[in-house]
PLY file of the C-alpha trace (Angstrom):
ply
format ascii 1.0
element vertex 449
property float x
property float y
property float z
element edge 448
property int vertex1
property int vertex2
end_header
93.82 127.78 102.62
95.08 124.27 103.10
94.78 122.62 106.32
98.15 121.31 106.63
98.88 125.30 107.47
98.41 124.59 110.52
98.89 128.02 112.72
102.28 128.28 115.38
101.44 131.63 116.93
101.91 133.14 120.15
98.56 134.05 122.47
98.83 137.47 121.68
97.61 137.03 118.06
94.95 133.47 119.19
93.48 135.57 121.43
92.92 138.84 119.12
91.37 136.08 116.74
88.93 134.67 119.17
87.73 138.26 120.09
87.16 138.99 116.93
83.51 140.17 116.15
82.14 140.35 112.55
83.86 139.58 109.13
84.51 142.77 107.87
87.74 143.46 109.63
89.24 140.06 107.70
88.19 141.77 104.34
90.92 144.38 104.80
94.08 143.62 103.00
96.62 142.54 105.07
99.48 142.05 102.75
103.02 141.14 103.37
105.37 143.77 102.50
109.25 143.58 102.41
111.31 146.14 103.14
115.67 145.95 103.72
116.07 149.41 105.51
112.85 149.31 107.82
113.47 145.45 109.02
117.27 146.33 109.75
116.41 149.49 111.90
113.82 146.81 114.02
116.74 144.36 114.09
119.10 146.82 115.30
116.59 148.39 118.01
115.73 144.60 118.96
119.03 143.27 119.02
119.58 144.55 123.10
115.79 143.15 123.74
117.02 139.82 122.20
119.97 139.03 123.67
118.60 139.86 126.97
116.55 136.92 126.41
119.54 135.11 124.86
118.43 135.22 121.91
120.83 136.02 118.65
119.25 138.92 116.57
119.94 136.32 113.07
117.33 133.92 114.88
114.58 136.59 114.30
112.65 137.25 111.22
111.11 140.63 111.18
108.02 140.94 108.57
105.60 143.73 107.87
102.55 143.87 107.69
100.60 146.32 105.48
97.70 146.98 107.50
96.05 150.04 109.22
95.38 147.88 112.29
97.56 147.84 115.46
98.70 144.61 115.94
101.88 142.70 116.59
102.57 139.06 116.81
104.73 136.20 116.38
103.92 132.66 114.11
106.09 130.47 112.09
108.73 129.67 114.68
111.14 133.22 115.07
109.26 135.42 113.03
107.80 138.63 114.05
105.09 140.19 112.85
104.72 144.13 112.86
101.81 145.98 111.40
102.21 149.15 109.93
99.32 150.88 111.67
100.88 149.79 115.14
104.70 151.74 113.16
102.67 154.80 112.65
100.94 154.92 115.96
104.25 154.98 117.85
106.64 159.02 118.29
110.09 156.75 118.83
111.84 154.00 119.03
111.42 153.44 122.58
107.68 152.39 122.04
108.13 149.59 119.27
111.22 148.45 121.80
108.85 147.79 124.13
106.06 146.08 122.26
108.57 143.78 121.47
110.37 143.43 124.93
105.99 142.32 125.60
106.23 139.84 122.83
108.83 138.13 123.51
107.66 138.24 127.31
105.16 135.92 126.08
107.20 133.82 124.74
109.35 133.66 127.66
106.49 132.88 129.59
105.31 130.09 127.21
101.97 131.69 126.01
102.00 129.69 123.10
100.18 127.70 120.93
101.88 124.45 119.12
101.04 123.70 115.47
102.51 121.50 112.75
106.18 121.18 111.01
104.35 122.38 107.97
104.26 126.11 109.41
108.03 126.53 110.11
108.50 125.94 106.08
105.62 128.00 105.00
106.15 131.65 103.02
105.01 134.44 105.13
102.45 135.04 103.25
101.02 131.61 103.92
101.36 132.53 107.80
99.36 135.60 106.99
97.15 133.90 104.98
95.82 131.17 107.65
96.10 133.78 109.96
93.29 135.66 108.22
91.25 132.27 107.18
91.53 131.60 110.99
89.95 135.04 112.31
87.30 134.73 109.54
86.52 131.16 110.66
86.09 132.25 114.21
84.27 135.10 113.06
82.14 133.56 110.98
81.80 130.15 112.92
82.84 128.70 109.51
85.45 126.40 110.11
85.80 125.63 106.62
87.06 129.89 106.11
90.46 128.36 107.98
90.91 124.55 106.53
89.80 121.76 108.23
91.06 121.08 111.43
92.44 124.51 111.97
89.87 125.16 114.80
89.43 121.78 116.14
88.23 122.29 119.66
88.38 125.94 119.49
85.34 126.50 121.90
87.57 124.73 124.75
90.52 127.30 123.90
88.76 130.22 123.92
87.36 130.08 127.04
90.37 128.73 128.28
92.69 131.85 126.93
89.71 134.63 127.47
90.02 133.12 131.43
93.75 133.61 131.31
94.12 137.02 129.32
95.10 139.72 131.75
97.00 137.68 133.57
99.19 136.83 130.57
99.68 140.18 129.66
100.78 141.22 133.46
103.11 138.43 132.99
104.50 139.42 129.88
104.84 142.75 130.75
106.54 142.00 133.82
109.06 139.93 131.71
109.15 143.11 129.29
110.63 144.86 131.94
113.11 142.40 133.70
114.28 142.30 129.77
114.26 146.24 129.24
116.02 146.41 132.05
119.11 144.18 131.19
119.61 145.59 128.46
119.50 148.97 129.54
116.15 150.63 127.96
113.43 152.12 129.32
110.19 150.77 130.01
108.75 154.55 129.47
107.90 154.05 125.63
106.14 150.88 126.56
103.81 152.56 129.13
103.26 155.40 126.37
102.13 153.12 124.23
99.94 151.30 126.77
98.46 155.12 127.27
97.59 155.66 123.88
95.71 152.60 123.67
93.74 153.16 127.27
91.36 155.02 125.91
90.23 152.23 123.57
88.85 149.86 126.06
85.73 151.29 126.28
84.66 151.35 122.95
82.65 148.52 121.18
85.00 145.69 120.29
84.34 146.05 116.77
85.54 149.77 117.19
88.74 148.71 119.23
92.10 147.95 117.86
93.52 144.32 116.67
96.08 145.07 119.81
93.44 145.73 122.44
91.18 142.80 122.01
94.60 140.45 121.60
96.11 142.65 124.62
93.69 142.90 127.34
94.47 146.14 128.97
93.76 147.53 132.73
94.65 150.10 134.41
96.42 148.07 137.10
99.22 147.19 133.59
99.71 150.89 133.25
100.35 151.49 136.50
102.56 148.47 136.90
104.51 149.20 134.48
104.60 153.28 135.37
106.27 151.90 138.61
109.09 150.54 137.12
109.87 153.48 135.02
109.56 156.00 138.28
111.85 153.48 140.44
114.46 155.11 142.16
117.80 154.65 141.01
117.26 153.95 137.85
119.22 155.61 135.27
118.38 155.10 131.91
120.68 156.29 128.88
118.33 158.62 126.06
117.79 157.19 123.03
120.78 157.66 120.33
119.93 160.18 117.65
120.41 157.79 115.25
117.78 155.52 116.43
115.51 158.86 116.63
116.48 159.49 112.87
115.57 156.23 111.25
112.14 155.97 113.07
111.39 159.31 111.61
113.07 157.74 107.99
111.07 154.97 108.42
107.52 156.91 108.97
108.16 158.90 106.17
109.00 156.03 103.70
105.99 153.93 105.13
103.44 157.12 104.69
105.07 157.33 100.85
104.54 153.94 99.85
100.95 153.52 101.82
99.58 156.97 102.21
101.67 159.10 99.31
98.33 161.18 99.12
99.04 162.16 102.56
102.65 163.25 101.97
101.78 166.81 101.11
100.07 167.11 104.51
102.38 165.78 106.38
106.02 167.50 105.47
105.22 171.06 104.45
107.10 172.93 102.01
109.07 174.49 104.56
111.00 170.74 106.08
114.03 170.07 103.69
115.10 167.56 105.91
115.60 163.68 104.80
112.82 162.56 106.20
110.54 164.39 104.31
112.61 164.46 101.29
112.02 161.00 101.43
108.42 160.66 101.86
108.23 163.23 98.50
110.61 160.98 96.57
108.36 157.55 97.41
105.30 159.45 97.07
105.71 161.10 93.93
107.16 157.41 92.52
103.63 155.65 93.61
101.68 158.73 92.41
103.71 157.90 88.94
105.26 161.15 88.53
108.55 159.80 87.04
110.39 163.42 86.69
109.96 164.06 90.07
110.75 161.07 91.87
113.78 160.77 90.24
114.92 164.31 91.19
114.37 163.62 94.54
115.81 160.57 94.81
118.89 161.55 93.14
118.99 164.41 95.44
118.62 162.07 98.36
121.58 160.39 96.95
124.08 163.52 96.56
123.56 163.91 100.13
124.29 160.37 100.98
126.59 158.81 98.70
126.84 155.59 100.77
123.39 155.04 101.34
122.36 151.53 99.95
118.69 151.85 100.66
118.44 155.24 98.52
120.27 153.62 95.75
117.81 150.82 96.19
115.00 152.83 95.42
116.17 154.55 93.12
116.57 150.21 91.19
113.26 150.12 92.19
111.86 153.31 90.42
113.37 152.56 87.42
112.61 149.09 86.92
109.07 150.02 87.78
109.22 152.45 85.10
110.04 150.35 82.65
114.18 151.44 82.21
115.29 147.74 83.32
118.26 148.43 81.81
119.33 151.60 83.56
118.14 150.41 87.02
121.07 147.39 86.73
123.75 150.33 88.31
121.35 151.61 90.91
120.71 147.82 92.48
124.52 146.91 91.66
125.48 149.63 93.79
123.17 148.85 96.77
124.39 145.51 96.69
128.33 146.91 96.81
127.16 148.86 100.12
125.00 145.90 101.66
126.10 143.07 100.05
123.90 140.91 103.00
120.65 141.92 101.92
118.71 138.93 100.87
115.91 141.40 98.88
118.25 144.12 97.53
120.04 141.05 96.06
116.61 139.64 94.74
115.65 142.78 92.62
118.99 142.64 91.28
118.38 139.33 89.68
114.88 139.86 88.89
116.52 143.00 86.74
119.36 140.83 85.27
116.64 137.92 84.25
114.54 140.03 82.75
117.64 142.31 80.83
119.17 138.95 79.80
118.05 138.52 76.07
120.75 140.30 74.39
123.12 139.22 77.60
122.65 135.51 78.39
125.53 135.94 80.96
123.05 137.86 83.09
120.83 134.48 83.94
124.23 133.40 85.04
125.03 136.20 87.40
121.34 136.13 88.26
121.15 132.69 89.33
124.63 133.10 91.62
122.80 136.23 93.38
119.46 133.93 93.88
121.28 131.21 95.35
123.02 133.53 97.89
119.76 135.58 98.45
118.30 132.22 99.38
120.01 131.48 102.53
118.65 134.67 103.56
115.39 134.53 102.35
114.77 130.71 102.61
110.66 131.79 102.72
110.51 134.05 99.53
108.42 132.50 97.12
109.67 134.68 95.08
113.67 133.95 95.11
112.28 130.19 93.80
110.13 131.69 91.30
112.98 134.05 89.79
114.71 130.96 90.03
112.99 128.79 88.08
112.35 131.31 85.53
116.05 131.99 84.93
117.30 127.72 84.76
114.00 127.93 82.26
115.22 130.29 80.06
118.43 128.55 79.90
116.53 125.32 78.64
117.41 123.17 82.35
113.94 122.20 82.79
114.72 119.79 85.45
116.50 122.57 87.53
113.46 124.83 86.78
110.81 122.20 87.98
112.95 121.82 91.05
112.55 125.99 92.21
109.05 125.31 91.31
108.42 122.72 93.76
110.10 124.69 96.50
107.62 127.46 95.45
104.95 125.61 95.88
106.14 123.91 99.14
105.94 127.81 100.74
102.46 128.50 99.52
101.29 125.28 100.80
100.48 123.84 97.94
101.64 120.38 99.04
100.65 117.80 95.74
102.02 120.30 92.97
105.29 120.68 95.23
105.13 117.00 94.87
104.65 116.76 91.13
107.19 119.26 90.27
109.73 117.62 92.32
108.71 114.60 91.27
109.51 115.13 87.69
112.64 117.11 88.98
114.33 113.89 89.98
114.40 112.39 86.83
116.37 114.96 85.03
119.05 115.97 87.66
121.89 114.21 88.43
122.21 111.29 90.59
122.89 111.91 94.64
123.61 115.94 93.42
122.30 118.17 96.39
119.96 119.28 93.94
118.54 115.40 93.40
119.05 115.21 97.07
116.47 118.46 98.04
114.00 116.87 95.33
113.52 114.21 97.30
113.53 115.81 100.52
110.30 118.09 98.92
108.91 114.55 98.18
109.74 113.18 101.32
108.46 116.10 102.95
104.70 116.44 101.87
104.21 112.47 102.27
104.95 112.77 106.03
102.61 116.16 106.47
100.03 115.70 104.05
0 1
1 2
2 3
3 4
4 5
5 6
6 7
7 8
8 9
9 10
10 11
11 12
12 13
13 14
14 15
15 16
16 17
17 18
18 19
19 20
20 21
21 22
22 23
23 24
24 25
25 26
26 27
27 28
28 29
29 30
30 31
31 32
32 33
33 34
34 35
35 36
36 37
37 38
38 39
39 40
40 41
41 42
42 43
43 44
44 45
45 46
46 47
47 48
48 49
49 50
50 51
51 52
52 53
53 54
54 55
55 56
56 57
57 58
58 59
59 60
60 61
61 62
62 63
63 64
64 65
65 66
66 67
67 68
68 69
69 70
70 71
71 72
72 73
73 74
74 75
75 76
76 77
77 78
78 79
79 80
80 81
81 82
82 83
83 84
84 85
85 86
86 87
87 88
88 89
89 90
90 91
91 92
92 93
93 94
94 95
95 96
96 97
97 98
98 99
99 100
100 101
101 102
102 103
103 104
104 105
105 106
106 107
107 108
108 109
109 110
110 111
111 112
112 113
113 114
114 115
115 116
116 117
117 118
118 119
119 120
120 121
121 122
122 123
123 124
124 125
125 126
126 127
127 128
128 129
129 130
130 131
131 132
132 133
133 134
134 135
135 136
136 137
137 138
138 139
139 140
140 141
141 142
142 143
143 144
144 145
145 146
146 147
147 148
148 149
149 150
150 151
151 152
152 153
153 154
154 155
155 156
156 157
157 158
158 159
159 160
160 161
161 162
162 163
163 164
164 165
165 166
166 167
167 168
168 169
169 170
170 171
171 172
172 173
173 174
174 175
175 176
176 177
177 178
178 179
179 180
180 181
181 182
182 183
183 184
184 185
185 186
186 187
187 188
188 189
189 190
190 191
191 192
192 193
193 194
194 195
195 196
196 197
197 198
198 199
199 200
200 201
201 202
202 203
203 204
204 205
205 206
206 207
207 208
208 209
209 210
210 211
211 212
212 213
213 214
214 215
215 216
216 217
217 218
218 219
219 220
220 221
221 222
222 223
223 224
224 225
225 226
226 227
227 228
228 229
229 230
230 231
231 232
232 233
233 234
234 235
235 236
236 237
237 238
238 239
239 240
240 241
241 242
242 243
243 244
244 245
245 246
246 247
247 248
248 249
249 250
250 251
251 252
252 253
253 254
254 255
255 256
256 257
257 258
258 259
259 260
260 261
261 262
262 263
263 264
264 265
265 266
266 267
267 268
268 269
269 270
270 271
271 272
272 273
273 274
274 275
275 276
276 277
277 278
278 279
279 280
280 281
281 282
282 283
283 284
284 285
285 286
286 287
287 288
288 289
289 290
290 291
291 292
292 293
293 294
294 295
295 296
296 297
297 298
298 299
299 300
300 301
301 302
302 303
303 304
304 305
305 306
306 307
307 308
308 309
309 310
310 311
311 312
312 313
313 314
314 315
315 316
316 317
317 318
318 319
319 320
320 321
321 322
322 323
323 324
324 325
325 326
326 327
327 328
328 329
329 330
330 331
331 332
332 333
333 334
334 335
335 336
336 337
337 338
338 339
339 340
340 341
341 342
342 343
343 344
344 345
345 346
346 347
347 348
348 349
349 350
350 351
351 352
352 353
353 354
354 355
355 356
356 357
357 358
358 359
359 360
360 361
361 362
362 363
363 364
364 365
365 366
366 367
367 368
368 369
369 370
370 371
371 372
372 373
373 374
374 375
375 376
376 377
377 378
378 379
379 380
380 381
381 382
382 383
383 384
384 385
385 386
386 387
387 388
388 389
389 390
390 391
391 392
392 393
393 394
394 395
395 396
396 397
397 398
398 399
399 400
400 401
401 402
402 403
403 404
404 405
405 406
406 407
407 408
408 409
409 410
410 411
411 412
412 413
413 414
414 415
415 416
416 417
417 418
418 419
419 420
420 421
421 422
422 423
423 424
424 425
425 426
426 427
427 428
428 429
429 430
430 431
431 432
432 433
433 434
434 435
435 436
436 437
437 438
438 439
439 440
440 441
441 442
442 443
443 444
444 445
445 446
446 447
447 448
């Protein structure tokens, strides 16, 4: 990993990473994973959480985390990291709404730990990359696992944050609530969640979970936070069924895609109902039954004729399988319904790119989608590599070198960003805003390098 990735993360995750005991926790994948539907039911739960810490919900990034860990964290400026192990440990909403109300306590309560510029323009799966090289540095006592200088003087800071856990956590708790509590929510799912955990803390460490050694817990928390939720007077509305609903959507689609092995075990023949409808449809699309997964899907989408993420999937399945062609309609529809989705717009160009020989008007349309998808997704990697690949099979190599750079700027890789912009500049026109970001890219790595 290159050391000008430099980590920006709050003392939740700095602390899980000093506690860390033994490498083979850092061997698990940990992969980024992108999904429209499950990061704008966590937007929509969060919003309330967010503005009662006046924060607007488009300042937050929410990014999953493929991992059967229980962890949660923020790095990179607004972005907010959720594991997928911590999603499946949680029965409702109410429980991820307060994990996050504790997050951002800690940020309120300036738990945090500075880093470089570099970070705030690195993909997020750079962040999760020197995240990982971190922990197996500390683990390891190789600095070398992180980049140089990534631990620089990280004997002084562990002892300083491992002095200071539990009372950061009571802090951030506390703020949890003051925040729950403005915007109306109750604590109660974030002292379930607390419960489930209790039991952990008296296991080995290298038994306990990512959130328990970077969340110090006591029983004096629970109970802290149990006395808010039995305070008299308070009157706290139940959570919508709507809210109930896409948790249980958003289970079932993560068990699918993760677990689809576990599908059968999980929704018996018997439950008909979306959810597990769902789960079948994902499942039997990773277990490569193409028949099936169809079906389903297009059952799933009789049922719910304005559903943009079904119609997504259903893009997905078939460019997966190979039909490129016939998966054009599926994406072009979930793009009509939810024209703001960065990724749903993505796949749709990476299908017209790659249906565009006998349609050169496709890199066209591709392109326009791209540039649009990029002010929503100015981290994807991949919107700049779809990118360049489209301006290259139009022959604008200068255009394509550009995208390159920027790709390479996101993974860190600072002297080919350089190169590729570099070369860029000679073939684009003079003072365009594409010359213009060139030089910015160049600009850029001489000043962090």
């Amino acid at each position: 990993m290159k050391n000008i990735l430099k980590t920006q993360i709050l003392y939740s995750l700095t602390i899980s990473l000093f506690l860390v005991i033994g490498l083979p926790r850092f061997a698990q994948a940990q992969t980024v994973i992108r999904d429209s539907e499950i990061e704008a039911y966590l937007s929509e739960w969060f919003t309330p959480i967010f503005k009662a810490n006046d924060m607007q919900p488009n300042q937050v990034k929410i990014i999953l985390v493929q991992s059967n860990e229980i962890n949660a964290f923020v790095a990179g400026g607004s972005n907010i990291f959720f594991y997928t192990g911590l999603i499946d440990r949680t029965d409702n909403p109410d429980e991820l709404i307060g994990v996050m109300a504790h997050e951002l306590g800690h940020i309120s309560g300036g738990h945090l730990v500075r880093g470089r510029a570099a970070m705030e323009r690195a993909s997020y799966e750079s962040i999760i990359g020197t995240i990982i090289g971190v922990g197996a540095a500390v683990a390891t006592g190789n600095a070398g696992a992180a980049g140089a200088g990534s631990l620089a003087a990280n004997s002084v800071a562990e002892r300083r944050f491992l002095s200071k856990a539990r009372t950061f956590e009571s802090t951030a708790d506390q703020a949890a609530i003051k925040s729950m509590n403005r915007a109306n929510i109750s604590p109660e799912g974030l002292m379930t969640f607390l419960e489930k955990l209790e039991g952990e803390e008296f296991l080995p460490n290298s038994q306990q979970s990512e959130y328990i050694r970077s969340h110090p817990l006591t029983r004096n928390r629970i109970e802290s936070v149990q006395a808010a939720v039995e305070k008299p007077g308070q009157d706290y509305p139940p959570v919508s069924e709507k809210w109930t609903d896409q948790h249980a959507r958003m289970k079932a689609k993560l068990m699918g895609f993760i677990n689809p092995e576990q599908v059968a075990w999980k929704y018996d023949d018997s439950d008909q109902s979306v959810p597990a409808n769902y789960a079948r449809a994902v499942a039997y699309y990773r277990q490569n039954q193409i028949d099936k997964a169809l079906n389903k899907v297009n059952a799933l989408i009789s049922q719910e004729p304005n559903n943009p993420y079904f119609y997504e999937l259903k893009g997905q399945m078939l460019f997966e399988f190979g039909r490129i062609k016939e998966s054009l309609p599926a994406y072009q529809k979930a793009i009509d319904l939810l024209p703001q989705s960065g990724l749903i717009r993505t796949a749709l160009a990476h299908a017209q790119i790659e249906n565009a020989g006998d349609q050169p008007k496709l890199l066209n349309e591709a392109i326009e989608n791209l540039n649009r998808a990029a002010q929503d997704e100015p981290r994807s990697t991949e919107v700049q590599r779809l990118l360049a690949t489209a301006y290259g099979r139009q022959g604008k190599d200068a255009y394509a070198r550009l995208h390159l750079g920027e790709e390479a700027l996101l993974q860190g890789k600072m002297d080919y960003a350089k190169q590729q912009a570099t070369t860029a500049l000679k073939g684009l026109p003079e003072n365009s805003a594409s010359a213009l970001r060139a030089k910015d890219i160049i600009a850029f790595v001489d000043k962090n390098k």
